[in-house]
C-alpha positions as CSV (number, residue, x, y, z in Angstrom):
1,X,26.4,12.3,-29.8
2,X,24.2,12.4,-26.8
3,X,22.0,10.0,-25.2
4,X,19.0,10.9,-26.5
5,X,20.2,11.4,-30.2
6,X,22.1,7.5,-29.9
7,X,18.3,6.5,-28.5
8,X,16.5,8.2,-31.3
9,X,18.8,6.6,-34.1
10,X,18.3,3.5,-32.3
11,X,15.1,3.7,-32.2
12,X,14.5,3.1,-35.9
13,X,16.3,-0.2,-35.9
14,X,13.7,-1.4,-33.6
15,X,10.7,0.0,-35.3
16,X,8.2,-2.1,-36.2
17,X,9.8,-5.1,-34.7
18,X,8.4,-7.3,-31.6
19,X,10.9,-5.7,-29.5
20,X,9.9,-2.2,-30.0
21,X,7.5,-2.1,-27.5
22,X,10.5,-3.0,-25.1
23,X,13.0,-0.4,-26.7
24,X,10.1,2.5,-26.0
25,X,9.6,1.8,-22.7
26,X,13.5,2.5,-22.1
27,X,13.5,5.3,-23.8
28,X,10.4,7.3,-22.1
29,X,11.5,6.0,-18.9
30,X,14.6,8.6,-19.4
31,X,12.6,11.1,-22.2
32,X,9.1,12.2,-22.9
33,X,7.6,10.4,-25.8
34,X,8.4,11.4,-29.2
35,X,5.0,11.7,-30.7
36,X,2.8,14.4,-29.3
37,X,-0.3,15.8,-30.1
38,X,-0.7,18.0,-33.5
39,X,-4.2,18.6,-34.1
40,X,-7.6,18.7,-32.0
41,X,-8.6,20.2,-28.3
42,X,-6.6,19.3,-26.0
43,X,-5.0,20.3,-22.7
44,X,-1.1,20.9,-21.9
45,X,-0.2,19.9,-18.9
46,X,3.2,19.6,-17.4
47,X,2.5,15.9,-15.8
48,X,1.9,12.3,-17.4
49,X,1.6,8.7,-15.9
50,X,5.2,8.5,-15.6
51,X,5.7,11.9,-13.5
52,X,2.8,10.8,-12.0
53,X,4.2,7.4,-10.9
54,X,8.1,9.1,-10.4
55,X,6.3,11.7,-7.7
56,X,4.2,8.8,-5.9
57,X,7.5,6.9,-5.8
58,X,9.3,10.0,-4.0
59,X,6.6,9.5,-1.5
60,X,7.2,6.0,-0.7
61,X,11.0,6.7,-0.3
62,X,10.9,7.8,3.4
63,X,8.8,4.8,4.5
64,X,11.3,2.4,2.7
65,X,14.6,4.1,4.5
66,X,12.8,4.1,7.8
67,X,11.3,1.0,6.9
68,X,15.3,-0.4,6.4
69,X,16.3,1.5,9.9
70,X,13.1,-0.2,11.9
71,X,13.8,-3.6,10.4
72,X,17.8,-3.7,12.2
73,X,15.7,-1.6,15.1
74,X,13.8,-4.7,15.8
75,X,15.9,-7.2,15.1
76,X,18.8,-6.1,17.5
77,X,16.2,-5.4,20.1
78,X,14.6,-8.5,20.0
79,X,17.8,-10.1,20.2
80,X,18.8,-7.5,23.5
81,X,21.7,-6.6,22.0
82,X,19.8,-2.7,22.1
83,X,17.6,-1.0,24.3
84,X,14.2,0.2,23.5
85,X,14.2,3.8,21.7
86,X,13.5,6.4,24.7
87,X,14.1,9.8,23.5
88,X,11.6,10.1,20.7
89,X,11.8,10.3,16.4
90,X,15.5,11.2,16.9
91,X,16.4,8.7,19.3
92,X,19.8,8.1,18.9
93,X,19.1,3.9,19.6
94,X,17.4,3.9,16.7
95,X,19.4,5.9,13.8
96,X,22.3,3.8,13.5
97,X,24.4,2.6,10.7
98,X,24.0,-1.0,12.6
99,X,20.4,-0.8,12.4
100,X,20.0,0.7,8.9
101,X,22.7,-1.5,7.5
102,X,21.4,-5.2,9.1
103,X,17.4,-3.6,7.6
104,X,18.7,-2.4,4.0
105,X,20.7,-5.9,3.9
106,X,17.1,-7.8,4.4
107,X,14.9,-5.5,2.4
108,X,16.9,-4.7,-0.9
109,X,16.5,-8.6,-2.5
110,X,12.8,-7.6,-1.6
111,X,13.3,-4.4,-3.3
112,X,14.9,-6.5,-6.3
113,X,12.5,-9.2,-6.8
114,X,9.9,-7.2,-6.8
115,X,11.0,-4.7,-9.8
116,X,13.2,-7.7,-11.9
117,X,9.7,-10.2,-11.7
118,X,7.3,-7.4,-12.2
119,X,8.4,-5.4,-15.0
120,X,10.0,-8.8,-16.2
121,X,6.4,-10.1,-16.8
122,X,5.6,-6.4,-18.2
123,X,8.2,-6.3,-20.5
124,X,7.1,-10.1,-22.0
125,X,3.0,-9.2,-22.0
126,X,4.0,-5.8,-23.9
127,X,6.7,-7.6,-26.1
128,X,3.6,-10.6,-27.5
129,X,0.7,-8.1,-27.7
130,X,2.7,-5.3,-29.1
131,X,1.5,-2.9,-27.2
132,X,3.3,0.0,-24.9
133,X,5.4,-0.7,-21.4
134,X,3.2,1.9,-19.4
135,X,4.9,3.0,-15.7
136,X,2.2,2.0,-13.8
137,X,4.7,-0.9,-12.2
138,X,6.8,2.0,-10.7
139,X,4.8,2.3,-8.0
140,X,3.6,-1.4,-7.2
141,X,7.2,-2.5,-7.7
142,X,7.7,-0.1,-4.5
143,X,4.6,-0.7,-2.5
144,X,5.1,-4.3,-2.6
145,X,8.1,-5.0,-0.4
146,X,6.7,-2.1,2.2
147,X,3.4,-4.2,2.6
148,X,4.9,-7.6,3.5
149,X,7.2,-9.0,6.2
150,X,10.5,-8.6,5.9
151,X,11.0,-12.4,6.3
152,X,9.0,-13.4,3.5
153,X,10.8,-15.8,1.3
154,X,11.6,-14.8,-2.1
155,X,10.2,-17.0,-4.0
156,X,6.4,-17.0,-2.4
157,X,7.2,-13.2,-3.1
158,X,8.2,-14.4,-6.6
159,X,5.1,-16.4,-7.2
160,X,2.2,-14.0,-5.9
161,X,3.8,-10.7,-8.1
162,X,3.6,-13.2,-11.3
163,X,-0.2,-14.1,-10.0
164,X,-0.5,-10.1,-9.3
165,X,0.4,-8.8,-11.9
166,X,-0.8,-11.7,-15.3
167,X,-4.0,-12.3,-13.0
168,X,-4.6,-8.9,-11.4
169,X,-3.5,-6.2,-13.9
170,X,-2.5,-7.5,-17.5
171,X,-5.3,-9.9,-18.0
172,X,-7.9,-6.8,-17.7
173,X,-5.6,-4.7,-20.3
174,X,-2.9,-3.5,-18.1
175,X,-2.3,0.1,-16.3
176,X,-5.4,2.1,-16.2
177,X,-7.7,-1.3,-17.0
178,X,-7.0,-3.0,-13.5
179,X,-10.0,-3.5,-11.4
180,X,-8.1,-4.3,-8.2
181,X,-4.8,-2.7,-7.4
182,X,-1.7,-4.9,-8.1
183,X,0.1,-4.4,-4.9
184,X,-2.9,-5.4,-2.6
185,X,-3.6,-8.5,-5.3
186,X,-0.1,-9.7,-4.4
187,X,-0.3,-9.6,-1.0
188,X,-4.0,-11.1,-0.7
189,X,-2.1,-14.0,-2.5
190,X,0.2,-14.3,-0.5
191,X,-2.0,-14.3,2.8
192,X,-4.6,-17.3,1.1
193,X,-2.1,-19.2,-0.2
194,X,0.6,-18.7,2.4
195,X,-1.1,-17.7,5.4
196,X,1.3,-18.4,8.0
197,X,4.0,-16.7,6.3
198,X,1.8,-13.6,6.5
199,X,0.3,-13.2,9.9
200,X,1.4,-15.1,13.5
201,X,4.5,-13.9,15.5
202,X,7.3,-15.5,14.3
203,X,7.5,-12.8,10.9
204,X,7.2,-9.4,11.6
205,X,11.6,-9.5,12.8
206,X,14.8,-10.1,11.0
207,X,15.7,-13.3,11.9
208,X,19.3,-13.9,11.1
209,X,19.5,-16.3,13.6
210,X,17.0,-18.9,11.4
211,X,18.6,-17.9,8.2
212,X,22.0,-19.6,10.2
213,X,20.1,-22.8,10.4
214,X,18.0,-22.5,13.5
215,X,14.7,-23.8,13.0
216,X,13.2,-21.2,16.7
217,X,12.3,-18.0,15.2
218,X,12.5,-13.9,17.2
219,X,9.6,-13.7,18.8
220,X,7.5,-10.5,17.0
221,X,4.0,-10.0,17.9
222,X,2.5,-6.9,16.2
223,X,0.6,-4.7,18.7
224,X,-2.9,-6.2,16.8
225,X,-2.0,-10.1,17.1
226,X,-0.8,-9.6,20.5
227,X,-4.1,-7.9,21.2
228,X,-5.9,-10.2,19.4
229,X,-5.1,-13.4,22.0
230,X,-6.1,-11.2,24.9
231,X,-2.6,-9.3,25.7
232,X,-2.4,-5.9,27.1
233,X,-0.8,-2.9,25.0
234,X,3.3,-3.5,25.5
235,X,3.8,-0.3,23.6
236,X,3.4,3.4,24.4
237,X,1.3,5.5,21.7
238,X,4.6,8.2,20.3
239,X,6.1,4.5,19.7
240,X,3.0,3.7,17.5
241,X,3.0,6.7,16.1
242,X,6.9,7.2,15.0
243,X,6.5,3.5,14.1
244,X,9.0,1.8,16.9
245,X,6.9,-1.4,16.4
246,X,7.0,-4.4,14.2
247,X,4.9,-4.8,11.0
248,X,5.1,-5.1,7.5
249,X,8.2,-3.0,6.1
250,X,6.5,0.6,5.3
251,X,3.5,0.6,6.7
252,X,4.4,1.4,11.1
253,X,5.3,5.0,10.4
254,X,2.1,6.7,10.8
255,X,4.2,10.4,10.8
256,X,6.1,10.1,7.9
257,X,2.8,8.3,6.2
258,X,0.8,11.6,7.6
259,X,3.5,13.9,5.7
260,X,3.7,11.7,3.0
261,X,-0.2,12.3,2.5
262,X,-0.1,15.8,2.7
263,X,3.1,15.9,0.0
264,X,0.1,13.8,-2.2
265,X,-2.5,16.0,-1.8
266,X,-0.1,19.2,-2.6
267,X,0.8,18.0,-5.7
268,X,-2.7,17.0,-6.3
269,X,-1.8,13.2,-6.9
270,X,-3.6,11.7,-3.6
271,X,-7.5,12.1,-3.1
272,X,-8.0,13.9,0.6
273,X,-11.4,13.4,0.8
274,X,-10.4,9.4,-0.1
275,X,-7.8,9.8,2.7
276,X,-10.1,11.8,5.1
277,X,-13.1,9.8,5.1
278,X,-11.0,6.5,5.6
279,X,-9.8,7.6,9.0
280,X,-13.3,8.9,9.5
281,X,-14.9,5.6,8.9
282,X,-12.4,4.0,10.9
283,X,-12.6,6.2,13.7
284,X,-16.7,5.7,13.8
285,X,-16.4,2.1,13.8
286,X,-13.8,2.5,16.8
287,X,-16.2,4.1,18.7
288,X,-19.4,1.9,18.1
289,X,-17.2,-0.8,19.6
290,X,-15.7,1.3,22.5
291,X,-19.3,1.8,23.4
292,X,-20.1,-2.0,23.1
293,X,-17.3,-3.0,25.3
294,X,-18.1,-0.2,28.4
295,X,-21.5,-0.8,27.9
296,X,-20.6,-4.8,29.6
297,X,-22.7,-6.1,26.5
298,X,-19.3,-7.9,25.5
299,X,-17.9,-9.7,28.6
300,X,-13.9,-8.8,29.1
301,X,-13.4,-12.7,28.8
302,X,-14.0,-12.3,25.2
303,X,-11.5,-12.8,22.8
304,X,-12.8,-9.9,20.8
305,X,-12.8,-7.4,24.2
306,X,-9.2,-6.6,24.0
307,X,-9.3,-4.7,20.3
308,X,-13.0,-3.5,21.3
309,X,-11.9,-1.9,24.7
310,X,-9.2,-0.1,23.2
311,X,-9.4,3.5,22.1
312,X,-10.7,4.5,18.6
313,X,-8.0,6.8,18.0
314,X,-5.3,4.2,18.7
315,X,-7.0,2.2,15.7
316,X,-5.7,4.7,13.4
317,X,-2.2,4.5,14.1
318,X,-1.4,0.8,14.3
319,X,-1.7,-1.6,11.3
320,X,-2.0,-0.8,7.8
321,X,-4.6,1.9,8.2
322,X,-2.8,4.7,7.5
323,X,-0.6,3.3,4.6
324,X,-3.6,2.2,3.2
325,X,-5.9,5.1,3.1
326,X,-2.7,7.1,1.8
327,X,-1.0,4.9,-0.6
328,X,-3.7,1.9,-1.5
329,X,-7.0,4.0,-1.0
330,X,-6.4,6.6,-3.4
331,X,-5.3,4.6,-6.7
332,X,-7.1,6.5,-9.5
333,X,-7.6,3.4,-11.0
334,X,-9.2,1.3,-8.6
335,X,-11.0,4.1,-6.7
336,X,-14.1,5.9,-6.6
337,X,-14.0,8.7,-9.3
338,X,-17.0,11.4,-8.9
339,X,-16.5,13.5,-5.7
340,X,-19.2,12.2,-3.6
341,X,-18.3,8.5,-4.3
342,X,-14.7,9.1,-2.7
343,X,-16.7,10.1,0.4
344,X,-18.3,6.9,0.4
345,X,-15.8,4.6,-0.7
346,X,-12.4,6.2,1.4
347,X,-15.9,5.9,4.2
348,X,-16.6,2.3,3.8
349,X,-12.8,1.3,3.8
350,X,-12.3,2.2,7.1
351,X,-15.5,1.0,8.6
352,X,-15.3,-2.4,6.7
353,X,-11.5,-2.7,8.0
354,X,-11.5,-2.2,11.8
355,X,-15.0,-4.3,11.7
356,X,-12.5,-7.1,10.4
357,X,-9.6,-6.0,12.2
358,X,-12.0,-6.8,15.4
359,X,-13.6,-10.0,14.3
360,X,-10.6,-12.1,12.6
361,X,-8.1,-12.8,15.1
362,X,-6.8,-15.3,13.0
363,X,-5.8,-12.0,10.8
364,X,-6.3,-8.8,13.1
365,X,-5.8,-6.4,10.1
366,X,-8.2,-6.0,7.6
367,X,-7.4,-2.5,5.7
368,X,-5.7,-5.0,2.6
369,X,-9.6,-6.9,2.7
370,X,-11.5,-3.8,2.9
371,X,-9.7,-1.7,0.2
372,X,-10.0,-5.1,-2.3
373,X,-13.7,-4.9,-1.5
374,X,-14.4,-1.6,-2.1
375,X,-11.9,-1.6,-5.5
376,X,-14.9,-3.8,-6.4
377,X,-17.7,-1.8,-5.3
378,X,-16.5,1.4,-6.5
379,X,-18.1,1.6,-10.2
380,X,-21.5,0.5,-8.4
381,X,-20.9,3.7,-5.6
382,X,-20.1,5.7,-8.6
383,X,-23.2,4.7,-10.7
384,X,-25.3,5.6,-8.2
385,X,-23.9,8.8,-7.3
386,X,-23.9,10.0,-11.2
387,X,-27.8,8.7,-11.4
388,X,-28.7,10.5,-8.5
389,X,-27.3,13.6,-9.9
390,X,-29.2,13.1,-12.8
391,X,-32.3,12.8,-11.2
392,X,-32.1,16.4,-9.2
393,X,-31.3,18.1,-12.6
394,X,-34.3,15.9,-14.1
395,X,-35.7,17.8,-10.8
396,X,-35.1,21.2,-11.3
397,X,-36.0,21.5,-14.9
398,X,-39.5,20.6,-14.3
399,X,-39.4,23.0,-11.5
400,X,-38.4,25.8,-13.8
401,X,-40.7,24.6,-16.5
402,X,-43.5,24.2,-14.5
């Protein structure tokens, strides 16, 4: 007997039980559903939610092994047991088994965590209200060790997924219901309720020497903290671009981001117009503050002169800009939905973040703020856009009747 045929005869021993909510969620995660539609217009398509979630989850998978490589990367060189990376995306300092092996070794009780308390919590809500495990915990369960330093301890990371996903996701109805995305609701938790855990420059490196009882940490500083007190750029732009920097797991790559985007909006998953329009808004907010620092407005003893003076372009590959507008941006869910809304809402994002990124040294980022803000503003941009649609018809029939 195969799998499927021991599932399906298994299937009716759980049927109509407590635990077959559980027992159905195993089962479509290997198999499409059973039941399918008999009667009634509808449309066939080839995808669902979990292909859906399974494709956006084959896009996170190059971030997470280069995310595992960068972590050793950093670690070794901030130790200078390595020397910086010198010959570009294939230097051969940077792909080694001793740096991949010391990052996946750090990042896979993330990984774990993240997936065993998250779907744990699924599993129990869909097990008392009887309803369906949906797969919408694929994709959070990935994004949320690639948005968080890799020296995060598990069980803050423990707590804030429980908070994301009972206060964030299940509370509202579950996948599809969410207001706010679940990844970005776990990690604002974790930066209110643990803020030096999630910003500073003692926890964007592997420390192994701490973990061995030291109480000094590596020293760290992302490009935007270092910035932020009045430091000059230590880091050339290809290394901010092939991600040779520290930060949260996932998020320096800002190539294999780009090509993850463009694999997104190929299969029609991702929102370009979300994705354009972020770095758009970004890059316009870059600029009004390049003009206000060469204009002497700002004096250069500022502490906000050293993110103002630098250029607008280099805003959009540092930080979580680009992983945001890719991955966080375009959640169906939590995103603008008419086609002129996403204009306005991937706009916003990136304007709203760099004017935080700018004016909070205390946290230079700002994307994970913006995006949050906007989730909430989205149905309002949407509104507005539908009514004003509704008005130019209203328009042009009394044109044509008149």
């Amino acid at each position: 007997m195969g799998l499927k045929q021991k599932l399906d005869s298994l299937k009716k021993k759980y049927q109509g039980t407590k635990m077959e909510p559980a027992f159905n969620a195993f089962h479509t995660f290997l198999y499409t559903p059973n039941d399918t539609t008999q009667s009634g217009a509808h449309i066939r398509v080839a995808d669902d939610l979990k292909r859906t979630m399974n494709m956006v989850v084959l896009a996170l998978i190059p971030c997470l092994i280069f995310g595992a490589f960068n972590t050793g990367y950093q670690h070794y060189l901030a130790m200078g047991e390595i020397s910086r990376a010198s010959s570009g995306f294939f230097s051969p300092e940077f792909w080694t088994w001793q740096n991949f092996s010391a990052g996946a070794l750090a990042i896979l009780p993330i990984l774990i965590v993240s997936y065993v308390v998250g779907l744990g919590v699924e599993f129990i809500f869909a097990t008392i209200k009887g309803h369906e495990v949906e797969e919408g915990y694929l994709v959070t369960g990935m994004l949320v060790p690639l948005i968080v330093p890799v020296d995060i301890p598990l069980w803050m990371l423990t707590v804030a997924i429980i908070f994301g996903v009972v206060l964030g996701k299940e509370v509202f109805g579950g996948t599809g219901m969410n207001i706010l995305n679940p990844a970005l609701t776990i990690r604002a938790f974790l930066f209110f309720a643990y803020p030096t855990w999630m910003s500073g420059d003692k926890v964007w490196v592997l420390d192994a020497v701490k973990k061995a009882g030291t109480p000094d940490a590596i020293s760290g500083e992302t490009i935007l903290g270092s910035m932020a007190q009045g430091n000059t750029m230590s880091y050339h732009v290809s290394d901010m671009f092939y991600g040779f920097i520290p930060g949260s797991i996932g998020e320096t790559s800002t190539l294999l981001i780009i090509l993850a985007g463009l694999f997104l909006i190929f299969t029609k998953i991702g929102s370009w117009r979300i994705m354009i329009s972020t770095f758009v808004g970004a890059a316009v907010m870059g600029l009004i503050f390049n003009y206000v620092a060469d204009s002497g407005i700002i004096s250069e003893s500022s502490k906000f002169y050293g993110l103002m003076s630098m250029p607008y372009w280099q805003h959009l590959l540092i930080g979580g800009l680009a992983f945001g507008a890719v991955y966080m941006a375009t959640d169906p869910v939590t995103a603008s939905q008419t086609n002129k809304g996403k204009w306005i809402y991937g706009f916003l994002i990136g304007f709203i973040a760099i004017m935080i990124r700018i004016f909070n040294p205390a946290y230079p980022e700002g994307v994970m703020l913006s995006i949050l803000l906007m989730n909430v503003f989205a149905p309002t941009i949407d509104h507005y856009v539908i009514n004003g649609n509704i008005k130019k018809r209203l328009k042009r029939i009394k044109v044509k009747a008149a």
